[in-house]
C-alpha positions as CSV (number, residue, x, y, z in Angstrom):
1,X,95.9,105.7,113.2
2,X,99.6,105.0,112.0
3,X,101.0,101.4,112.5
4,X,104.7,101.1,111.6
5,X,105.7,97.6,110.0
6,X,109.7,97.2,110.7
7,X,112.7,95.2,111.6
8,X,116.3,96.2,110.8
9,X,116.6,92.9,109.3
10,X,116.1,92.8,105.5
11,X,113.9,89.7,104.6
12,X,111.7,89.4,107.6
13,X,108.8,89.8,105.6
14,X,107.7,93.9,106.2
15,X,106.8,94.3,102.9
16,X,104.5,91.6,102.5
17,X,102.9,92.1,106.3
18,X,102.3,95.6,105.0
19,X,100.3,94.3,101.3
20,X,98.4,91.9,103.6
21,X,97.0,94.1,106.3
22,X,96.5,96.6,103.4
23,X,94.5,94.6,101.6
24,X,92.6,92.8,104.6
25,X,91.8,96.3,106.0
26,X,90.2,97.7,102.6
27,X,88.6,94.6,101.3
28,X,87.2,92.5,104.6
29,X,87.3,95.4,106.8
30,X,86.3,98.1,105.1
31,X,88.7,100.8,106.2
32,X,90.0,103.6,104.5
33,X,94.0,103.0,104.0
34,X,97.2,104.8,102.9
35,X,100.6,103.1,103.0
36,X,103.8,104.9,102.6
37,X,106.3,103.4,101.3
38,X,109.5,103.8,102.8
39,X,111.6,101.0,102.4
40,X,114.7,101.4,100.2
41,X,113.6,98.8,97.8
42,X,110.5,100.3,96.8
43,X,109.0,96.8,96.6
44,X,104.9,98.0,97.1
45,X,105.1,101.3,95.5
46,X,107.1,99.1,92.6
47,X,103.7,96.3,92.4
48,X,101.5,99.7,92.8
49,X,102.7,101.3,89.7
50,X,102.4,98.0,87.9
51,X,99.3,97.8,88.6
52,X,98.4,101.1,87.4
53,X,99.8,100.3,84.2
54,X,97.2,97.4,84.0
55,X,94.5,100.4,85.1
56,X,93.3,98.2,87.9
57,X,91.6,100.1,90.5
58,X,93.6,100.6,93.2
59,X,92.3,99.4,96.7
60,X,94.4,102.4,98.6
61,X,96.9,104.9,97.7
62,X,100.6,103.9,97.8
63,X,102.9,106.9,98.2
64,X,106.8,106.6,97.9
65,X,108.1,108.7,100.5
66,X,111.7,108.8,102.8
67,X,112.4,110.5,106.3
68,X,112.7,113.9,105.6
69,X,109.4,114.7,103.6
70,X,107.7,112.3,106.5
71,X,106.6,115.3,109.2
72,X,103.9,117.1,106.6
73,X,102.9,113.8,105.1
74,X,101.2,112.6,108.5
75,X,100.3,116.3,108.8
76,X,98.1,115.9,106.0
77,X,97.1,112.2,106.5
78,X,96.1,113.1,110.2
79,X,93.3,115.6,109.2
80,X,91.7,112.5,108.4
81,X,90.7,110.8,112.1
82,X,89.1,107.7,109.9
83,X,92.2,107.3,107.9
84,X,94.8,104.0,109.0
85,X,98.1,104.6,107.5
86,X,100.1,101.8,107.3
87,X,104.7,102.5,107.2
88,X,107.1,100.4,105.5
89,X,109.7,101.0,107.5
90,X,113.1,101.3,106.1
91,X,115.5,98.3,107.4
92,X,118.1,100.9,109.4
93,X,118.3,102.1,112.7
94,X,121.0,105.0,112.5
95,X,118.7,107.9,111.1
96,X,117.4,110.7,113.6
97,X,115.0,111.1,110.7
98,X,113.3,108.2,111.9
99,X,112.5,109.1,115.7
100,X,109.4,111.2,114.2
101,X,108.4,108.4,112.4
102,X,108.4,105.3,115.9
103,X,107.2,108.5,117.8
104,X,103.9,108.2,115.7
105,X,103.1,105.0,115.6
106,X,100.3,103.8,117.6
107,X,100.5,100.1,117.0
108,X,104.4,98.5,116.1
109,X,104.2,95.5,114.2
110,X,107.4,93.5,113.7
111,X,107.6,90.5,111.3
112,X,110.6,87.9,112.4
113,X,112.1,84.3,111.4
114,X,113.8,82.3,114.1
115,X,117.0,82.4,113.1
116,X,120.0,83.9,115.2
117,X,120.2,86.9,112.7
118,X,116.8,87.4,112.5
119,X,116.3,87.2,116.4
120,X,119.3,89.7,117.7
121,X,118.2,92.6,114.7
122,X,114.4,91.8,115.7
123,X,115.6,92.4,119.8
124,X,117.2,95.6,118.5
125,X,114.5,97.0,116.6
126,X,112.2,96.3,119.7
127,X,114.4,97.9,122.3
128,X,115.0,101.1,120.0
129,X,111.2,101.8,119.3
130,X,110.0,101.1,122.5
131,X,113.0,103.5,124.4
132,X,111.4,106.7,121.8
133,X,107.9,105.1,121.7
134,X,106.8,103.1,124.9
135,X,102.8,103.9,124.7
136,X,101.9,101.8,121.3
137,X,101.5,98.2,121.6
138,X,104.1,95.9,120.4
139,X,103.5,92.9,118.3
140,X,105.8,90.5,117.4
141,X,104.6,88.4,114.2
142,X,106.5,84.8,113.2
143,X,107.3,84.8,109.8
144,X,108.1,81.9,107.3
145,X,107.4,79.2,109.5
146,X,108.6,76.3,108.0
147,X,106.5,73.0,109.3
148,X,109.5,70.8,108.7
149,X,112.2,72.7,110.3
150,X,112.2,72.0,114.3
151,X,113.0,75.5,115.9
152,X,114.9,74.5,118.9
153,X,115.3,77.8,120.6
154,X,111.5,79.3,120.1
155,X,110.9,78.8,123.4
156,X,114.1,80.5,124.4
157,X,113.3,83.3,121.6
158,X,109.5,83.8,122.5
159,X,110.2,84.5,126.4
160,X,112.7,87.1,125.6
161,X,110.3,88.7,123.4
162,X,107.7,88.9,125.3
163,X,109.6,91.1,127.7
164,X,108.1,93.9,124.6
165,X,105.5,92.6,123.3
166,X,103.2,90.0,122.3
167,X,103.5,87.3,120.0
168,X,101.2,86.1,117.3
169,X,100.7,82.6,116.3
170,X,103.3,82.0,112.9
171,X,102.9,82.1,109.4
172,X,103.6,79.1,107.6
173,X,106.2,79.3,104.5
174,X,104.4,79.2,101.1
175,X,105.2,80.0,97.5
176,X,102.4,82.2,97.2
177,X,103.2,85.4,99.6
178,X,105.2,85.9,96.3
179,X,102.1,86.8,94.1
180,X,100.6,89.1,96.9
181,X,100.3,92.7,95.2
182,X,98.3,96.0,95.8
183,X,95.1,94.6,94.8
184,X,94.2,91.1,96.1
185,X,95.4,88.1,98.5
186,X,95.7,85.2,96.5
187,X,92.8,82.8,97.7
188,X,95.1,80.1,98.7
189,X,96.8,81.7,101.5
190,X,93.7,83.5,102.8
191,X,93.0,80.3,105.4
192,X,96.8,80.5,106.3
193,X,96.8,84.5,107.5
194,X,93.4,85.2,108.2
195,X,93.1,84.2,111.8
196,X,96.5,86.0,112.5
197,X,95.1,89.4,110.8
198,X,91.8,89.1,112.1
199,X,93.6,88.6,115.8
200,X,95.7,92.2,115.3
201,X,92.9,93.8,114.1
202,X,90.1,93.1,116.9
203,X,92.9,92.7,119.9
204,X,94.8,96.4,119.0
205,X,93.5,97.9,116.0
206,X,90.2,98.4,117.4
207,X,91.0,99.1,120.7
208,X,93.6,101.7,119.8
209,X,91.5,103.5,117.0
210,X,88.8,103.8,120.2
211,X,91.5,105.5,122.7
């Protein structure tokens, strides 16, 4: 199974989506995972290499990797059927490269913030993906959710949205996403995203890996 993390916006959160479901997969689900890494910052490969240096025991393998060498990674990946490989998209949308890339995905996951930015690059991302890719489910998750902000256009937001996919119930703003890394979920935030991980996994993870 392949499941693309993306938005063309920079700061919507892919990177850390990608460390959490990683990690939730491995440690509460017990699934064999690979993420590649092809964002330009290099952000989880970056906290993967760290912790090597620590000689921590990795939880799954994290391999740098851009468009071009992406066709004979998921060759190799795929001969595994119990494998979940979980992509880091980069934050463009004007590289052919990247058709192969939506073209495998079988579940699209797309962290957001409701902010106008946010919002028209979100609506972009989802109506690029889903003209090369309209079979994998769509999945729309609400990002840095600040409790004392009111978002007076979520409404407005959510319906359009839904026109592509589904949305998930938010994730509140806290501190500590910032100390997430390749091997653990700091304890703290566990209450905050485990409902939200445990929804994607049971509602299209599970369903998809049994197609």
């Amino acid at each position: 199974m392949v499941i693309l993390i993306g938005n063309q916006k920079g700061g919507a959160g892919k990177s850390t989506l990608t460390l959490l479901l990683a990690n939730y997969l491995t440690t509460v689900r017990g699934r064999r995972v690979t993420v590649l890494d092809m964002d330009y910052q290099q952000s989880i490969a970056t906290k993967a290499a760290k912790a090597e240096i620590l000689e921590n025991e990795p939880l799954y393998e994290v391999i740098p990797s851009d468009l071009k060498h992406f066709p004979m990674l998921l060759k190799v990946l795929g001969k595994n059927h119990e494998e979940i490989v979980l992509i880091d998209l980069p934050g463009k949308m004007d590289d052919d490269g990247l058709i192969p890339v939506f073209l495998s995905g079988d579940v699209i996951l797309c962290p957001f913030n409701y902010d106008e930015f946010s919002v028209d690059s979100t609506l972009l991302f989802a109506m690029v993906t889903q003209k090369i890719n309209n079979r994998a489910p769509f999945i729309f998750v609400p990002n840095r959710i600040k409790t004392t902000v009111k978002y007076d256009t979520r409404l407005e937001v959510d319906k359009v949205l839904q026109r592509f996919g589904v949305i998930t119930p938010g994730i509140a703003d806290r501190v500590d996403f910032q100390r997430i890394n390749t091997l653990h979920i700091p304890p703290i935030i566990l209450p905050v995203v485990l409902p939200i991980l445990d929804l994607i996994y049971e509602s299209y993870l599970l369903k998809e890996g049994a197609k």
